[in-house]
Backbone as a chain_set.jsonl record, in Angstrom:
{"seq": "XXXXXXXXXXXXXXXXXXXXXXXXXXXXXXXXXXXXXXXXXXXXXXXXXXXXXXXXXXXXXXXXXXXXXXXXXXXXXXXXXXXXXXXXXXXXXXXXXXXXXXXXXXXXXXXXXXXXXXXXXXXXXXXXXXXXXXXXXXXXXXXXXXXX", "coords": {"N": [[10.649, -0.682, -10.457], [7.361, -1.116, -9.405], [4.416, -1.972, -10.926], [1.167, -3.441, -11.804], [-1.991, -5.259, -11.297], [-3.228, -7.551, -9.103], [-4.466, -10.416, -8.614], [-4.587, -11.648, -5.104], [-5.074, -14.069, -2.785], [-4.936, -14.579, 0.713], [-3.891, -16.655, 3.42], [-4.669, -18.328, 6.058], [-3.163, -17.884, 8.279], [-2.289, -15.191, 7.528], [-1.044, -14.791, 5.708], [0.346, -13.511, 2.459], [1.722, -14.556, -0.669], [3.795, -12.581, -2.199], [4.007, -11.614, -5.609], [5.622, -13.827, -8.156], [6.753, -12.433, -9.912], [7.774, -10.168, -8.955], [9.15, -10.835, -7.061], [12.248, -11.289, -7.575], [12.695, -8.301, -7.745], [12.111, -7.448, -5.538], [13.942, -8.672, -3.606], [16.395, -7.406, -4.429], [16.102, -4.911, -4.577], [15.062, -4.035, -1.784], [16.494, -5.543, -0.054], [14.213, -7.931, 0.612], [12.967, -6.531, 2.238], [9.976, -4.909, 3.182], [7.889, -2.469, 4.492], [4.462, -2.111, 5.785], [1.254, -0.03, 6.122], [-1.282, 1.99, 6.835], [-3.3, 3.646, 3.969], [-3.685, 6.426, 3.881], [-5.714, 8.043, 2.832], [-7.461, 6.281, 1.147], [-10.185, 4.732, 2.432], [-9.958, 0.72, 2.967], [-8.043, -0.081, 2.235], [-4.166, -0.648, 2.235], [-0.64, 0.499, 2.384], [2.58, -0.644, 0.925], [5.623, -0.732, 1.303], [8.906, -0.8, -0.198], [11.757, -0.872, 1.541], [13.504, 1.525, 1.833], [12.446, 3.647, 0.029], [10.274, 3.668, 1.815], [11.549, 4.729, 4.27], [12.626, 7.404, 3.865], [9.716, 8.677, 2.943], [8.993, 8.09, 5.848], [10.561, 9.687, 7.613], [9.745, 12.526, 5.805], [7.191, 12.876, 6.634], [6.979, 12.72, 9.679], [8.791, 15.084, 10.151], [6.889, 16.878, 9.818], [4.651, 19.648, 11.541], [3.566, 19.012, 14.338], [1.959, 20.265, 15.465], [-0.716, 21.015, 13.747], [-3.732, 19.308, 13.085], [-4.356, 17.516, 11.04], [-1.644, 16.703, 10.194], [-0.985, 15.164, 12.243], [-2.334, 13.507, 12.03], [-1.993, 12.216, 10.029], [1.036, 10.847, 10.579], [-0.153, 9.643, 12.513], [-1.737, 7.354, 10.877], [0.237, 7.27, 8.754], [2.952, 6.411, 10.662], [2.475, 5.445, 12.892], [1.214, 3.586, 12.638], [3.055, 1.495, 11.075], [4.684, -1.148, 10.079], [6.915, -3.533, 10.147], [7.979, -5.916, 7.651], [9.079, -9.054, 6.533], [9.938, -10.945, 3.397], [9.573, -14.643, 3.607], [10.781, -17.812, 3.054], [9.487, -18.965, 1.486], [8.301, -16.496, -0.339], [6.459, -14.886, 0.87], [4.464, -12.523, 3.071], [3.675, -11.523, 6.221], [0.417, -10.115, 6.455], [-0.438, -7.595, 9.057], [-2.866, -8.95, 11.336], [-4.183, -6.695, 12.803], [-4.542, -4.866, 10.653], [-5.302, -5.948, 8.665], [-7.855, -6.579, 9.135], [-8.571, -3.591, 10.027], [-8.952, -2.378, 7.143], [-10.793, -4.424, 6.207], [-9.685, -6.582, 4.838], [-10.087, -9.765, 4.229], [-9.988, -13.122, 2.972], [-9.903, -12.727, 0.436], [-7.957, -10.583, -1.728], [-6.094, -7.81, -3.897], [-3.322, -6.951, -5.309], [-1.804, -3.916, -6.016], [0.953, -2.579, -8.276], [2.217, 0.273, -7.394], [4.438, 1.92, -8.651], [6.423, 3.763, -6.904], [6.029, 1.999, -4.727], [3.859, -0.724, -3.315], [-0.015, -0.999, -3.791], [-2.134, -2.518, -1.331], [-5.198, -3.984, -1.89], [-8.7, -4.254, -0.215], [-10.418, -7.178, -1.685], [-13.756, -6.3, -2.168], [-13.013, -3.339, -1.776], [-11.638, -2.5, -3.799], [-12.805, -2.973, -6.059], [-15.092, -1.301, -6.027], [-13.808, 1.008, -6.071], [-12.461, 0.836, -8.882], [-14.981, 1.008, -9.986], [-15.769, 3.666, -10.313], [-15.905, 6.37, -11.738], [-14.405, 9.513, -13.605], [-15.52, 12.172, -13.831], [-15.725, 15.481, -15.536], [-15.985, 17.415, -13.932], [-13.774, 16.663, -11.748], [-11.769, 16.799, -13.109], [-8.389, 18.47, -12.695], [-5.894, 21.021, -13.743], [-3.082, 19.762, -13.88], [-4.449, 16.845, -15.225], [-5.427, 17.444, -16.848], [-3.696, 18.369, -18.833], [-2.779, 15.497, -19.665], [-1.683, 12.955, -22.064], [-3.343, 10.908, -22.69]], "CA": [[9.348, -0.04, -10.507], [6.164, -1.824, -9.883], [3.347, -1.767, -11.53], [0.231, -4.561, -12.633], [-3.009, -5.759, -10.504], [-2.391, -9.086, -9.073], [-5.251, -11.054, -7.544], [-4.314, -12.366, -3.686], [-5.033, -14.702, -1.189], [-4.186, -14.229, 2.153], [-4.357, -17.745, 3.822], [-5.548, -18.516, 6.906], [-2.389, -17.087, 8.968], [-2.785, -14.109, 7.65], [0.194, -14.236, 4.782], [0.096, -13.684, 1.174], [2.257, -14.632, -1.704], [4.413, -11.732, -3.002], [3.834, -12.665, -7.059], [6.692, -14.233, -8.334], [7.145, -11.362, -10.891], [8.191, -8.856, -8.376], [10.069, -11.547, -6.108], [13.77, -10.255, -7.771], [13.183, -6.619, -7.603], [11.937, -7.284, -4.156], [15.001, -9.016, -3.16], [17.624, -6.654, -5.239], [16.226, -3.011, -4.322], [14.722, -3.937, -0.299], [16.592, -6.689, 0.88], [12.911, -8.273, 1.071], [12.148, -5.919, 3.613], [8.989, -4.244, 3.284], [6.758, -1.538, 5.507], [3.248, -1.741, 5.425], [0.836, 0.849, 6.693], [-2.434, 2.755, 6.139], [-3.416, 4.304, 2.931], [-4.093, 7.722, 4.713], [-6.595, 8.616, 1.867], [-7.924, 5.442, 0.868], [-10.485, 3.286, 2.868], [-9.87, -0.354, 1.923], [-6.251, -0.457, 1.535], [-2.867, -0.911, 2.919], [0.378, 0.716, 1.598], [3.405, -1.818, 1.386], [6.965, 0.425, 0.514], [10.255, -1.174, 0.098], [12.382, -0.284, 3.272], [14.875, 2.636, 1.401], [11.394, 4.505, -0.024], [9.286, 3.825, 3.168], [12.703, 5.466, 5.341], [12.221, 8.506, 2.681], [8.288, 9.124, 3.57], [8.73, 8.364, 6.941], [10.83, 11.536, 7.63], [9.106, 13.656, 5.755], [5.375, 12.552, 7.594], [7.6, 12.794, 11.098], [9.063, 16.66, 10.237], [5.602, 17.883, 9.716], [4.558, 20.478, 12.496], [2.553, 18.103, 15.173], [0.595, 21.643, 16.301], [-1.294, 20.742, 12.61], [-4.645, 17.801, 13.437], [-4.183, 16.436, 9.557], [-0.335, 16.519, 10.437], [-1.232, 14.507, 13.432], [-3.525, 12.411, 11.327], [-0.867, 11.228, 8.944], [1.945, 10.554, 11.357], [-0.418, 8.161, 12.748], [-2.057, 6.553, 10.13], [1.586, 6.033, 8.261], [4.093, 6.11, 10.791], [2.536, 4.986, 13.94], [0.751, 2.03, 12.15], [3.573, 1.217, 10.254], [5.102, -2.707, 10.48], [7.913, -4.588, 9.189], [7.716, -7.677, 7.545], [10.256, -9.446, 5.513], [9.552, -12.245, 2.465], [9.844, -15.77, 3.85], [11.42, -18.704, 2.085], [8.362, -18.986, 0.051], [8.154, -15.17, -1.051], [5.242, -14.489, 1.507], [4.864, -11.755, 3.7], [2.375, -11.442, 7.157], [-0.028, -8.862, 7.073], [-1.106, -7.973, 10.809], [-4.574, -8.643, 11.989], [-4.845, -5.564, 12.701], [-4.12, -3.967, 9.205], [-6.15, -6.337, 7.72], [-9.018, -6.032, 10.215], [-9.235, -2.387, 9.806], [-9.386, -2.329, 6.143], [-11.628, -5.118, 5.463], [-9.226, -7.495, 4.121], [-10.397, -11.452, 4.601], [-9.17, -13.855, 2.066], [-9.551, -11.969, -1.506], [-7.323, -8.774, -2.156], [-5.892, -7.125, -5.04], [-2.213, -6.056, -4.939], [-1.337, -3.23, -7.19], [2.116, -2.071, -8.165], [2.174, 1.537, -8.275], [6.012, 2.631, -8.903], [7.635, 2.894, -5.788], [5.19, 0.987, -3.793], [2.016, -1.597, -4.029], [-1.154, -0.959, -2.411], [-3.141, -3.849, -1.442], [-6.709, -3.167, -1.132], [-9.672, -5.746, 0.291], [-11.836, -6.723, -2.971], [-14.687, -5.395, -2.004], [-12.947, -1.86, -1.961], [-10.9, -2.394, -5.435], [-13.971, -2.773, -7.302], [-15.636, 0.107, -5.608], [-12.866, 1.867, -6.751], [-12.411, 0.784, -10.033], [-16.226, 1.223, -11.021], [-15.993, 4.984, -9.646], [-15.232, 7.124, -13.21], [-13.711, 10.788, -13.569], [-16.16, 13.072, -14.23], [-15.607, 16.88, -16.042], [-15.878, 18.227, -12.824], [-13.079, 16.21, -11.084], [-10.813, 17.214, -13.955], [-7.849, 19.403, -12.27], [-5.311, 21.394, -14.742], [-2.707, 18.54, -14.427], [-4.71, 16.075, -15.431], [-5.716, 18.15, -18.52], [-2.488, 18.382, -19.9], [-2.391, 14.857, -19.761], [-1.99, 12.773, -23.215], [-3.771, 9.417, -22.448]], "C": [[8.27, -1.12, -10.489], [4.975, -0.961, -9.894], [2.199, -3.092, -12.126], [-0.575, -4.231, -11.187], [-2.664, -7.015, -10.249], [-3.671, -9.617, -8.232], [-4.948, -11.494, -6.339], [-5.476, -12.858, -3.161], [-4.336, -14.967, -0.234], [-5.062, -15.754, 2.733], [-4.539, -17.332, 5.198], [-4.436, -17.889, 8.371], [-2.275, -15.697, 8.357], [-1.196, -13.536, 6.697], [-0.35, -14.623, 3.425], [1.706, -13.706, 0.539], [3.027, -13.252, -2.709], [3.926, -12.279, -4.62], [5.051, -12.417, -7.335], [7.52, -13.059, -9.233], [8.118, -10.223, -10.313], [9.265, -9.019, -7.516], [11.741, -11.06, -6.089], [13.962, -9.027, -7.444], [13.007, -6.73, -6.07], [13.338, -6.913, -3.363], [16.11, -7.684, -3.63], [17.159, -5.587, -4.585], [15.784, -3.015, -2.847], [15.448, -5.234, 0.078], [15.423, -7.942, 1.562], [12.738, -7.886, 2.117], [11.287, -4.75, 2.901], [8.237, -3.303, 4.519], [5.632, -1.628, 5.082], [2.415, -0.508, 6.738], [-0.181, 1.06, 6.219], [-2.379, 3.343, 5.059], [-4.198, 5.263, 3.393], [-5.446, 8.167, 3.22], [-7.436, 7.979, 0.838], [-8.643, 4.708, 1.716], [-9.94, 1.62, 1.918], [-8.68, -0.986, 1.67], [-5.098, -0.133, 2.728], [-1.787, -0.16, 1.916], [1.521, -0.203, 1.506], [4.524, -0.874, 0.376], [8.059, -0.644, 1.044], [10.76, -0.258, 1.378], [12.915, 1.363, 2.85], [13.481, 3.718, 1.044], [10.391, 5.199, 1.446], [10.488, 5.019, 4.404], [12.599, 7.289, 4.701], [10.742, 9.387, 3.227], [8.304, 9.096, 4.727], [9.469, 9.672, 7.823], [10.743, 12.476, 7.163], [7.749, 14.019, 6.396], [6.262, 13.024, 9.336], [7.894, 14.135, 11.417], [7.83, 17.491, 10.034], [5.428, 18.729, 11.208], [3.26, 19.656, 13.317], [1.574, 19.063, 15.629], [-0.817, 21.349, 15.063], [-2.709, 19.371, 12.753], [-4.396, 17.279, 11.97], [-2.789, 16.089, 9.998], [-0.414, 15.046, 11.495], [-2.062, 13.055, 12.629], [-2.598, 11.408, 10.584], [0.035, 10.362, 9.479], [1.065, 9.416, 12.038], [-0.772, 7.076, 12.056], [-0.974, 6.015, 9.653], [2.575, 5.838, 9.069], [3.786, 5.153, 11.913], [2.128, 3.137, 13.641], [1.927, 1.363, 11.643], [4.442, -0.381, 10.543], [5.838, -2.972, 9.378], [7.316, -5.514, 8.425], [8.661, -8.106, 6.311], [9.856, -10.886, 4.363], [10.085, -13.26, 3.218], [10.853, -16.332, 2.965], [10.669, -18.816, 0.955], [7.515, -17.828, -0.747], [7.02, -14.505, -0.525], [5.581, -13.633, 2.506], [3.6, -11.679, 5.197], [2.016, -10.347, 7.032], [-0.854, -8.718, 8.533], [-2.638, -8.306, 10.935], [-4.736, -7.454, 11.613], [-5.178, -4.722, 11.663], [-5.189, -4.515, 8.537], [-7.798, -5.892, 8.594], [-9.674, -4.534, 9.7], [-9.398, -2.021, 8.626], [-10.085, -2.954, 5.606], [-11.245, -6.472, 4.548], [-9.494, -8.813, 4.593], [-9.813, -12.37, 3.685], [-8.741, -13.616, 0.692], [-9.12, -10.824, -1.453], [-7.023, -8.683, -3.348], [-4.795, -6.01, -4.243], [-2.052, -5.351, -6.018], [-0.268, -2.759, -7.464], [1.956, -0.704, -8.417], [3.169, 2.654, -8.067], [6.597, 2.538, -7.873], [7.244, 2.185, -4.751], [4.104, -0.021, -4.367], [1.419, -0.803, -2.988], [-1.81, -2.045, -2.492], [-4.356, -3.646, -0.372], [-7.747, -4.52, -0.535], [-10.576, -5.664, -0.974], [-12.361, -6.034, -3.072], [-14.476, -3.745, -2.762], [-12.436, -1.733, -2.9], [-11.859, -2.247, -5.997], [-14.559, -1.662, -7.339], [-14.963, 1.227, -6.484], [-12.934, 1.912, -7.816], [-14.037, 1.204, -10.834], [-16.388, 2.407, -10.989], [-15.438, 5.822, -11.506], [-14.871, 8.585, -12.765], [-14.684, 11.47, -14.301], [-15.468, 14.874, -14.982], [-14.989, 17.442, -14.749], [-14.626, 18.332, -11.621], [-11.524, 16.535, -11.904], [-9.683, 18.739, -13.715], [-6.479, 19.767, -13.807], [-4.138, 20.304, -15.146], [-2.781, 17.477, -15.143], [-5.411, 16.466, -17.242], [-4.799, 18.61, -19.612], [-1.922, 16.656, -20.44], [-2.405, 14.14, -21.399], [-2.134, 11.156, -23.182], [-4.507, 8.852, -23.814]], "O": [[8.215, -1.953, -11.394], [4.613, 0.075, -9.337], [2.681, -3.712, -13.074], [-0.234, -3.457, -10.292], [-1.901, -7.635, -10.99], [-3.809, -9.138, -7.107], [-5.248, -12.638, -6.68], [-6.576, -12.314, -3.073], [-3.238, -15.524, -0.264], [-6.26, -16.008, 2.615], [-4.568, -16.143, 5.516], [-4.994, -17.496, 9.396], [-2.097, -14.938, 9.309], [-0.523, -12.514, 6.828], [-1.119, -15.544, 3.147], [2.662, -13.105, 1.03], [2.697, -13.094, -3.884], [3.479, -13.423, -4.701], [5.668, -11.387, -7.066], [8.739, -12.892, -9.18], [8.956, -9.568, -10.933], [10.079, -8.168, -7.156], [12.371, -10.633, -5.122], [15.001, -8.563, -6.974], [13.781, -6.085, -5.363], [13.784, -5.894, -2.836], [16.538, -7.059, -2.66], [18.006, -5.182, -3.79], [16.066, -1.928, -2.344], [14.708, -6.054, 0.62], [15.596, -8.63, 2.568], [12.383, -8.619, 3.04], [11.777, -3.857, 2.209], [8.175, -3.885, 5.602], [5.489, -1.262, 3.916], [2.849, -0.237, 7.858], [-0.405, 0.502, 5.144], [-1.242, 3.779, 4.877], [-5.415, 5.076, 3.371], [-5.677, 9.354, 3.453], [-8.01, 8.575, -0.073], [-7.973, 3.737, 2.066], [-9.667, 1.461, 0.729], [-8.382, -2.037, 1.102], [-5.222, 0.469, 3.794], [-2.024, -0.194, 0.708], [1.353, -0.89, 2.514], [4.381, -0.469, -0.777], [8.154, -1.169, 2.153], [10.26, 0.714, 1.944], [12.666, 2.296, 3.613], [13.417, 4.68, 1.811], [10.028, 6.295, 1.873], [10.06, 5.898, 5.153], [12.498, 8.223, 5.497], [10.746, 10.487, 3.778], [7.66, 10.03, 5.204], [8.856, 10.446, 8.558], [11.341, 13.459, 7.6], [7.316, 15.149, 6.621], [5.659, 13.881, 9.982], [7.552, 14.614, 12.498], [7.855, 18.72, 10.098], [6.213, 18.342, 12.073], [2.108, 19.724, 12.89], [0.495, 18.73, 16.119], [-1.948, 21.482, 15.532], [-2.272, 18.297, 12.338], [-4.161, 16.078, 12.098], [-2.731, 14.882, 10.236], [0.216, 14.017, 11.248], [-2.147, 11.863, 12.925], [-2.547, 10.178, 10.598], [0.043, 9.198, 9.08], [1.556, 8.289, 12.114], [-0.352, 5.956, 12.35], [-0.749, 4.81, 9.769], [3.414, 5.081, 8.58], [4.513, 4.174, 12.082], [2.498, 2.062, 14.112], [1.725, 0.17, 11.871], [4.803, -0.416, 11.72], [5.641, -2.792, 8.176], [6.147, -5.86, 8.595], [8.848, -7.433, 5.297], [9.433, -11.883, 4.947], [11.198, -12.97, 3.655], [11.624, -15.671, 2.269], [11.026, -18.782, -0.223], [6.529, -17.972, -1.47], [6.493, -13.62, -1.199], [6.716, -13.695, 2.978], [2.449, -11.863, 4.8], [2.767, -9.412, 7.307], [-1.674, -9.516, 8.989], [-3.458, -7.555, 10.405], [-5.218, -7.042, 10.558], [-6.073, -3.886, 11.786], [-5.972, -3.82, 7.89], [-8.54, -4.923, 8.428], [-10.774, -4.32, 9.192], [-10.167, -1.06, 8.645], [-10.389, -2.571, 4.476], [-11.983, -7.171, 3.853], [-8.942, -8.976, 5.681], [-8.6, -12.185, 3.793], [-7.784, -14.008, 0.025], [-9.89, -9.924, -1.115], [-7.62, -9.451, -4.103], [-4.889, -5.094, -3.426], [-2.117, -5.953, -7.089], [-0.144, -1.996, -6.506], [1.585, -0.358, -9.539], [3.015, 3.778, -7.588], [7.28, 1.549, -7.608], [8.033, 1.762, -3.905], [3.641, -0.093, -5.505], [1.816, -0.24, -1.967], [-2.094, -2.57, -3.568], [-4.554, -3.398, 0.818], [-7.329, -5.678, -0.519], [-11.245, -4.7, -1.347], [-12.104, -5.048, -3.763], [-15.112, -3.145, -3.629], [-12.606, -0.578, -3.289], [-11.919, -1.19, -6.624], [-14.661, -0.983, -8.361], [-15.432, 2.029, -7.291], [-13.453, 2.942, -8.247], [-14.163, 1.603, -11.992], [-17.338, 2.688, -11.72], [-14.448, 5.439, -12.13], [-15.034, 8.864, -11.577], [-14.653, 11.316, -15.522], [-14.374, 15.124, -14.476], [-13.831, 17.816, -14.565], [-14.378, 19.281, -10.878], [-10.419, 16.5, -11.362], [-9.911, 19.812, -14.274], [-6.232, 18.931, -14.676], [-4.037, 19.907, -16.307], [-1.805, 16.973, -15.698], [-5.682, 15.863, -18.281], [-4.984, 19.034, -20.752], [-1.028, 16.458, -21.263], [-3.173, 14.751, -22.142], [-1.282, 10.344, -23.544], [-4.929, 7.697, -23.856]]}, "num_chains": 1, "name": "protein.A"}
């Protein structure tokens, strides 16, 4: 399971540093193979799924009914975007141009673990995020049973 915030830099080829913390489970539960992709519902961010999870989501996003435009929406954002990439020798992984490009990512991110995946967002849009609060109004019945 991951889980924490992790500051990144993405050097100048366009790879970041797995953090060392996560480097074992990497290895042990994906073979250090990773998928990254869009965060269909996030500007800002990237999804990054071990291989065995990402194989999981990607045939349930694929069996959706393509007659559907959100259906259509998803399937591209996570499946069509979607890219390998495997840990190096030195626990680093490439994210594409393009991925980074279209989310905004340049040299400062913020990877987050969150259970069976990270997301790794471009600064900028983490903070955004994080300064955003939960209002009354945003409060659905789930979240009202919760005991935080």
């Amino acid at each position: 399971m991951f889980q924490g915030e992790t500051a990144i830099t993405i050097d100048d080829k366009g790879r970041l540093a797995v953090p060392t913390a996560y480097r074992d489970l990497v290895a042990s539960e994906c073979g250090n193979r990773l998928v990254i992709t869009y965060n269909p519902f996030e500007s800002g961010s990237l999804y990054l799924y071990p291989l065995a999870v990402w194989e999981r989501v990607r045939d349930q996003v694929n069996a959706l009914p393509r007659v559907k435009k959100v259906n259509r929406a998803m399937q591209l954002k996570l499946v069509g975007a979607a890219t390998h990439v495997e840990l190096d020798g030195n626990g680093r992984i490439t994210v594409p141009a393009s991925h980074r490009a279209a989310v905004g990512i340049e040299r400062r991110a913020v990877l987050l673990g969150m259970g069976d995946k990270f997301e790794l967002w471009s600064e900028q849009a983490h903070h955004a995020q994080i300064q955003q609060t939960v209002s009354d109004e945003d409060l659905s019945e789930e979240l009202l049973d919760l005991q935080l």
